[in-house]
BADOTOR-466539 format. One line per 8 residues: number of its first residue (from 1); their letters; for each residue x, z negated, y of C-alpha. Coordinates in Angstrom, 2 decimals. Layout:
BADOTOR-466539
NUM	a	X/Z/Y; ...
This chain:
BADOTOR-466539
1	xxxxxxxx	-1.35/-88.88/-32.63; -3.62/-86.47/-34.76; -6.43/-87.30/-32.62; -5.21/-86.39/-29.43; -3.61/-83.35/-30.76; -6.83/-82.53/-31.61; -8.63/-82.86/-28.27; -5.73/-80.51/-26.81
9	xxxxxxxx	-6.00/-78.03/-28.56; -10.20/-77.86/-27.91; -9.66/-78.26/-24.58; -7.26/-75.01/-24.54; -9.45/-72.93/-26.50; -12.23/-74.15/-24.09; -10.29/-72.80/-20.97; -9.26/-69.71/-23.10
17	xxxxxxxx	-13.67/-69.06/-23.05; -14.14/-70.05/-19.87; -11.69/-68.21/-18.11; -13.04/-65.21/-20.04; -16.00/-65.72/-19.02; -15.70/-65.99/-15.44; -13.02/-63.11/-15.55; -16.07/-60.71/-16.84
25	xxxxxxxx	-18.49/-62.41/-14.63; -16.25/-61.33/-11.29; -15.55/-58.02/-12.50; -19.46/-57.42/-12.93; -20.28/-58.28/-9.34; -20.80/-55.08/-7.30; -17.85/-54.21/-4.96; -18.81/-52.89/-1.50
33	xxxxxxxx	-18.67/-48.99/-1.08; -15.49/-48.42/0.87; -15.48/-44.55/2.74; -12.94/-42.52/4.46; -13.87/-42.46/8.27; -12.78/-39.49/10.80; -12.47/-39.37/14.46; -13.51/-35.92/15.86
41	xxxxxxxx	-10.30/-33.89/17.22; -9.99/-30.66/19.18; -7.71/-28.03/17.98; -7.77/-24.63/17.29; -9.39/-23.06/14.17; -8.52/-19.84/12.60; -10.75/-18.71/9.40; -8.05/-16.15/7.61
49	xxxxxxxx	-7.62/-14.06/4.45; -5.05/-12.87/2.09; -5.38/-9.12/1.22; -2.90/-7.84/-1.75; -1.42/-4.62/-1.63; 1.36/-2.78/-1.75; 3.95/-1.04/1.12; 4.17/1.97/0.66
57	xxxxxxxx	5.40/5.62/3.26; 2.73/7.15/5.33; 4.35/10.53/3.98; 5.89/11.07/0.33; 6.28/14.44/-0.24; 6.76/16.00/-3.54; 8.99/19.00/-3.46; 8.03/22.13/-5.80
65	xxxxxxxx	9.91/25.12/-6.70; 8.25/28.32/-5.68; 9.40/30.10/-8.78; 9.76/29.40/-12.41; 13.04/28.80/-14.04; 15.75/26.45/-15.67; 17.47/24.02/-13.14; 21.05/25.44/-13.02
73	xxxxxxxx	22.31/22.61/-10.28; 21.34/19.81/-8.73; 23.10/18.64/-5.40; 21.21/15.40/-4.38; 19.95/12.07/-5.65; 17.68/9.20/-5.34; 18.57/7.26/-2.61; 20.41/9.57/-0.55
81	xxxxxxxx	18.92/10.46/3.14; 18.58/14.47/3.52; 17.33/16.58/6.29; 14.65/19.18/6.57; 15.95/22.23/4.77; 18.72/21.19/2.92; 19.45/22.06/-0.36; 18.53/19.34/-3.43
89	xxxxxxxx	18.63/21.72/-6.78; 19.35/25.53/-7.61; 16.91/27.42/-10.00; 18.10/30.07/-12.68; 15.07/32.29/-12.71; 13.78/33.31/-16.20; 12.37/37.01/-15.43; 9.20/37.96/-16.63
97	xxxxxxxx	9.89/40.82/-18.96; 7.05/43.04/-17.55; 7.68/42.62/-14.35; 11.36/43.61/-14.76; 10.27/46.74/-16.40; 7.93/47.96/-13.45; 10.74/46.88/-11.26; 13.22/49.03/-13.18
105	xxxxxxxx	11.01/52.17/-13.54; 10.31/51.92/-9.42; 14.81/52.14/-9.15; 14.68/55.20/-11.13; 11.81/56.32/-9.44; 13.03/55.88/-6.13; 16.65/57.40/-7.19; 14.44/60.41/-7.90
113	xxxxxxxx	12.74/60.70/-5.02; 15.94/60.05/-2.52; 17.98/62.76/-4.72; 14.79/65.54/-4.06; 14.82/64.08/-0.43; 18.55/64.51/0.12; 18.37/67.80/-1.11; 15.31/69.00/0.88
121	xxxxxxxx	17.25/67.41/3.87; 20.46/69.20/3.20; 18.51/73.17/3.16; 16.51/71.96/6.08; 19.35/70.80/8.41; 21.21/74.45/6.99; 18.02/76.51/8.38; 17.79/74.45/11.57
129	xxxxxxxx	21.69/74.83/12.49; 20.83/78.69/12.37; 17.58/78.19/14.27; 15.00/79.32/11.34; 13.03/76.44/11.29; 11.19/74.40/14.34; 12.41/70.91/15.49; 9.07/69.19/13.84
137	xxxxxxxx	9.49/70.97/10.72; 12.97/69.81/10.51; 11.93/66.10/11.96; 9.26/65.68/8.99; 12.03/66.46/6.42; 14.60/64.13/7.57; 12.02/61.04/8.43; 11.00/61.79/4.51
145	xxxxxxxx	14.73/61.49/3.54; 14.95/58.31/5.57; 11.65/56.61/3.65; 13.44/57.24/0.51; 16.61/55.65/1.31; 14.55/52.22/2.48; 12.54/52.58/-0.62; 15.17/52.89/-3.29
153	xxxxxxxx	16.30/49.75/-1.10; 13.73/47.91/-1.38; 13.15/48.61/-5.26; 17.05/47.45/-6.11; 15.94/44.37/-4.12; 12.70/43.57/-5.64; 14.96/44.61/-9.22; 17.34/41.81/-7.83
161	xxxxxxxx	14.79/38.84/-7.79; 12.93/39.59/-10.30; 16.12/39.58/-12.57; 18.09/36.65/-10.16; 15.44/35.30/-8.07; 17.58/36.24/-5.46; 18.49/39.75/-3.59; 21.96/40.29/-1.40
169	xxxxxxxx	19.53/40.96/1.57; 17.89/37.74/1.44; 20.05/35.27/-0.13; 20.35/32.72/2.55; 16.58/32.18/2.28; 16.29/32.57/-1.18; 13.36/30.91/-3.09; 15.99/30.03/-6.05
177	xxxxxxxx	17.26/27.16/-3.48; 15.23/24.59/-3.45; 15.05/22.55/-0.49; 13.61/19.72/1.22; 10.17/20.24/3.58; 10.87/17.04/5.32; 13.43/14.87/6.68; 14.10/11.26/5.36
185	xxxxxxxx	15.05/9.29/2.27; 15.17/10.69/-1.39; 12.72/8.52/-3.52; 13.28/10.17/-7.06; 14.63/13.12/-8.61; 12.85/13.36/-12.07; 14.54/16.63/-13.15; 17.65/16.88/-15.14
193	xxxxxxxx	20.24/19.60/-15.58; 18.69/22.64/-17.79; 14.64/21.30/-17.14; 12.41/24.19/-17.34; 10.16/24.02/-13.91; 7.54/26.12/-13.26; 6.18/26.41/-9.52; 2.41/25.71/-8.10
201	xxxxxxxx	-0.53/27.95/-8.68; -4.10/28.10/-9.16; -3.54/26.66/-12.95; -1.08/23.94/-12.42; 0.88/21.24/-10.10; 4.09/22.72/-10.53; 7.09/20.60/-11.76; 7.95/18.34/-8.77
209	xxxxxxxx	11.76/18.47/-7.83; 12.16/15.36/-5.67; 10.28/13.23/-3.72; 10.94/12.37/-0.63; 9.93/10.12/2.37; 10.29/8.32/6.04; 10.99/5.23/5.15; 10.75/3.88/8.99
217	xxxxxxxx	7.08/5.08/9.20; 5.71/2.28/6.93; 1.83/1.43/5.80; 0.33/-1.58/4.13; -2.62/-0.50/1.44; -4.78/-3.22/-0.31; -8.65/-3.89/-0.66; -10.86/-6.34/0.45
225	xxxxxxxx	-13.87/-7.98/-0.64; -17.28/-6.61/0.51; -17.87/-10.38/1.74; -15.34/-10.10/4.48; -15.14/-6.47/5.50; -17.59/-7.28/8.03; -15.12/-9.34/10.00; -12.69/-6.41/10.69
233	xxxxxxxx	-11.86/-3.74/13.51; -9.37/-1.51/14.26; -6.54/-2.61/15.93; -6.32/-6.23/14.52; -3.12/-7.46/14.22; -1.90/-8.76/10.41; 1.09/-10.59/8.99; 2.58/-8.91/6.05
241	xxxxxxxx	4.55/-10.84/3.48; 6.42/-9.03/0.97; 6.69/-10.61/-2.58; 10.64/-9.76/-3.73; 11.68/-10.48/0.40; 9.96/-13.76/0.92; 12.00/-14.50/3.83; 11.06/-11.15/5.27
249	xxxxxxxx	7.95/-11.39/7.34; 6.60/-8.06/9.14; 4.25/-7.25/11.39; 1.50/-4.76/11.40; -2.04/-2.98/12.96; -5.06/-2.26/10.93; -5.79/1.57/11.22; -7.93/2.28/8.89
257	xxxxxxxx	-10.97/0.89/6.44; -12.97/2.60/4.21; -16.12/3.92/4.73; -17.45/3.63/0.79; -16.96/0.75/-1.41; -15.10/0.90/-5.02; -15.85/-1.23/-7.94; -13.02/-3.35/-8.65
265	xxxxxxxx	-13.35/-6.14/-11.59; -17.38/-6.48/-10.78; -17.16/-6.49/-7.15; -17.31/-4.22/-4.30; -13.93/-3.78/-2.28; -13.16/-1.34/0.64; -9.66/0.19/0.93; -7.42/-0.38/4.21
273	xxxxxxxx	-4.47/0.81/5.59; -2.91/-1.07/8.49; 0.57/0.57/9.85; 3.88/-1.49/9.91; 4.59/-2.02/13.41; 7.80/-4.00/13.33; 10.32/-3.79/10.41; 12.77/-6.77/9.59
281	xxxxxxxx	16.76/-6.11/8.96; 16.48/-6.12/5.44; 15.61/-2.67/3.23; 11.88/-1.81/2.27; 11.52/0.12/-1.03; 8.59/2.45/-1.43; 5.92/0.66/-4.05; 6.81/-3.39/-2.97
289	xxxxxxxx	4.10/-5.91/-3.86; 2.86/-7.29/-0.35; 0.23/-9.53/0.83; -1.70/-9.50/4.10; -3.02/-12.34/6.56; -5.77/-11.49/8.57; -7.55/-13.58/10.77; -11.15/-12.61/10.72
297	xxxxxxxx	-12.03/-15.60/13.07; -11.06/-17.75/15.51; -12.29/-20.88/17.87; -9.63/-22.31/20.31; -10.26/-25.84/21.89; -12.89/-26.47/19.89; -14.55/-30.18/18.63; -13.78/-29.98/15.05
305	xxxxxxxx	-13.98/-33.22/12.02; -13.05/-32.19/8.50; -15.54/-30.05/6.54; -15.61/-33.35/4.08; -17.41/-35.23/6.19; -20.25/-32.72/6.55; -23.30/-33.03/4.51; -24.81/-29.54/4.34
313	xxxxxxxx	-28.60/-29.28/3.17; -31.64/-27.20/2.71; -33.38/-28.75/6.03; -29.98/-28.34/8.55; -26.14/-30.13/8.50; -26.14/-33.60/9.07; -23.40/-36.53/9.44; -23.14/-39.51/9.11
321	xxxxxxxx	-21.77/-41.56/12.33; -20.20/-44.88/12.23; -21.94/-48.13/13.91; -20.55/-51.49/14.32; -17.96/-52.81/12.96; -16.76/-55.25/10.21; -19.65/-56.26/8.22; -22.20/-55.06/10.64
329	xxxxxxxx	-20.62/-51.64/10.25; -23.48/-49.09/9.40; -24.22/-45.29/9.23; -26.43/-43.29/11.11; -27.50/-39.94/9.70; -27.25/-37.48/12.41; -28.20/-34.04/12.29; -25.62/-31.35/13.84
337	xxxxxxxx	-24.63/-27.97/14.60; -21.22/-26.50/13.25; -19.44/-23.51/13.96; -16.14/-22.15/12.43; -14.39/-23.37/9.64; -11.17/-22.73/8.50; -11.99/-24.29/4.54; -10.73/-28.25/6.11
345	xxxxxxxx	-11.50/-28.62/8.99; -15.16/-27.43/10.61; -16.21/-27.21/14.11; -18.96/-29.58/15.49; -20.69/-27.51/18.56; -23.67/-30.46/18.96; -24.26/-33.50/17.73; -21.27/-35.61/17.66
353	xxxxxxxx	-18.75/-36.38/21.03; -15.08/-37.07/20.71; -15.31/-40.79/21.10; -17.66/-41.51/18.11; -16.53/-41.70/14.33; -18.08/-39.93/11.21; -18.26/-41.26/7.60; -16.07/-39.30/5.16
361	xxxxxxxx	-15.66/-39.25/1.43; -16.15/-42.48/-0.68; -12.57/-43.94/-1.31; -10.99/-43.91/-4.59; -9.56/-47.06/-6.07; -7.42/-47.71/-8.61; -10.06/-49.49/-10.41; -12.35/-46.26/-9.88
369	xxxx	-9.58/-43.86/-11.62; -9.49/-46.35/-14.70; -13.42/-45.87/-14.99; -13.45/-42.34/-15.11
C-alpha cells in the first residue's frame, strides 16, 4: 500500500512541473498585434478656443466732487438704478481760510463803493431834476450806481460759496450736490458719512463718490495667445459662459483686438473685447468670471478619420489602410493630405475614400495593463 502511495504522489508532483512548464511556455509565445481600425466619416469640423475673461460695462463712471469738503449726506446706494442728474451725496464745504478773507474784504469793499455810488447818484439826480447837469452826465452816474449794486452782489455770493459752497442765487445747481453724470445702475458707494473728499485737479484723482454704470450695454474682456490671434476678425460671433451662472449662456460679437502684445506668464497675449449681444433673464454683476468660445475654424462636409490614426512625419502624413481580411489582413502605408482638425478628429482632403478602412492605435489588453 506504501508503494503505490508512493508512485501517486510522484506522479502529482510530476503534473504539478509539467503543467508549469507548459503554462510559461504558452505565455512566452508572441500574441498577434491586435489595432483599433476606423472607417472614414464625413461630418463637420470646428477647431475652437476658450478665452478667459471677465464681463464687465462698456461705461463705469466714477463720480467726483468738484469741491473739497466733509460728506454731510448721502441719499443713494449700491445697487439702486439712478438717472442722469440726480442727487447721490451732499458736501459740507471746508472754506479755505484765505480765500474767505479776500472774499470778505471784496463785501466791504463793494459796500463802500455802492454807499459813494448811492450818494453820487442821489446829488446827481437833485441837479438833473433842476436841469444843471446834461442827460449823459447824469446817465454815467447812475450806470456807475448800478455796477456797484451787481458787484456788492456778486461779492456776498462769491462770500456765500466760499463759506457754504453754495450761494441763494445758484443753489439749485450748486457744486455742493453731487450728482450722477450718467444714467444706470449704482455699482459702489465707497464713502461714508463725515469722509473728507477732495475734488480732481492737476495733483490728484479726487475722492470718487460712486460709481456707476449701464448694465444692459455689456462687454466680454480676456486675452489670447499670440498662437491663435491670427485666426480672428471683427465681427465673429462667440459664446460666452459665465462661471457663477452656468446655466446662463450669452451671446456676443468680437469688436475689438489689440494691436500690441502683453507679456503674460512668459507668453505673448493680445487683449479683446467682444460686445454682449444678447443677455439671458438672469442678473449680470459688473466683474463676473466668464469664458469665451470662439471658433477660429471650420470645414463642413468634410472626409474626416480620427487624428489617432494619423502618422505625422518629417517626409509628409501617412496612414495606414487596411487590406484583406482575417489572417490575410495587412496594412498599406499610404501617404495623405489632411486639413482641419478639431484635436479628435482630422480631415483627410487626399489619399483615403470613404469606403476604405485605416489602422488605428494598437489595442490594449488586459494582459498589456498588467505588464506595464
Amino acid at each position: 500500500m506504501r508503494k503505490y502511495f508512493k508512485f501517486i504522489i510522484a506522479g502529482l508532483i510530476a503534473l504539478v512541473f509539467i503543467g508549469t512548464f507548459v503554462f510559461l511556455w504558452i505565455k512566452s509565445q508572441p500574441k498577434a498585434v491586435v489595432y483599433d481600425e476606423f472607417t472614414p466619416k464625413v461630418m463637420d469640423l470646428k477647431k475652437t478656443t476658450v478665452i478667459t475673461g471677465k464681463i464687465e460695462p462698456r461705461n463705469e463712471v466714477n463720480v467726483k466732487p468738484q469741491i473739497s469738503g466733509i460728506i454731510s449726506e448721502i441719499m443713494k446706494e449700491a445697487g439702486q438704478m439712478i438717472q442722469a442728474g440726480e442727487i447721490i451725496a451732499k458736501v459740507k464745504v471746508i472754506p479755505d481760510m484765505g480765500q474767505l478773507s479776500n472774499a470778505q474784504a471784496r463785501v466791504r469793499l463793494a459796500s463802500v463803493n455802492v454807499k459813494q455810488a448811492l450818494t453820487n447818484y442821489e446829488r446827481e439826480k437833485t441837479l438833473f431834476d433842476k436841469g444843471l447837469v446834461s442827460a449823459d452826465e447824469y446817465e454815467k452816474v447812475r450806470q456807475a450806481y448800478n455796477q456797484a449794486r451787481e458787484e456788492i452782489k456778486a461779492a456776498n455770493d462769491n462770500l456765500e460759496v466760499v463759506r457754504d459752497g453754495v450761494s441763494k442765487s445758484n443753489a439749485s445747481t450748486s457744486s455742493t450736490l453731487i450728482r450722477s453724470t450718467i444714467s444706470g445702475l449704482i455699482l459702489d458707494v465707497p464713502v461714508k458719512v463725515g469722509n473728507t473728499v477732495i475734488l480732481s485737479n492737476t495733483f490728484n484723482d479726487g475722492t470718487t463718490i460712486a460709481t456707476v454704470a449701464n448694465m444692459n450695454d455689456l462687454i466680454f474682456r480676456g486675452n489670447i495667445d499670440e498662437t491663435e490671434v491670427g485666426s480672428l476678425v471683427t465681427g465673429m460671433p462667440m459664446k460666452i459662459t459665465i462661471g457663477a451662472l452656468q446655466d446662463e449662456k450669452l451671446q456676443a460679437s468680437l469688436e475689438y483686438i489689440s494691436p500690441k502684445a502683453v507679456e503674460s506668464n512668459g507668453a505673448n497675449q493680445f487683449e479683446l473685447k467682444a460686445a454682449i449681444t444678447k443677455l439671458g433673464n438672469k442678473q449680470i454683476r459688473s466683474g463676473y468670471s466668464a469664458n469665451a468660445e470662439i471658433v477660429l475654424a471650420e470645414a463642413r462636409h468634410v472626409l474626416t478619420v480620427p487624428e489617432s490614426a494619423i502618422e505625422f512625419g518629417s517626409d509628409g502624413t501617412f496612414v495606414y489602410v487596411v487590406k484583406g481580411h482575417g489572417e490575410q489582413k495587412t496594412y498599406e502605408r499610404r501617404k495623405v493630405e489632411v486639413g482641419l482638425s478639431d484635436g479628435v478628429n482630422i480631415e483627410i482632403k487626399r489619399g483615403v475614400s470613404a469606403k476604405e478602412s485605416v489602422r488605428g492605435p494598437k489595442k490594449v489588453t488586459d494582459t498589456d495593463s498588467d505588464k506595464e
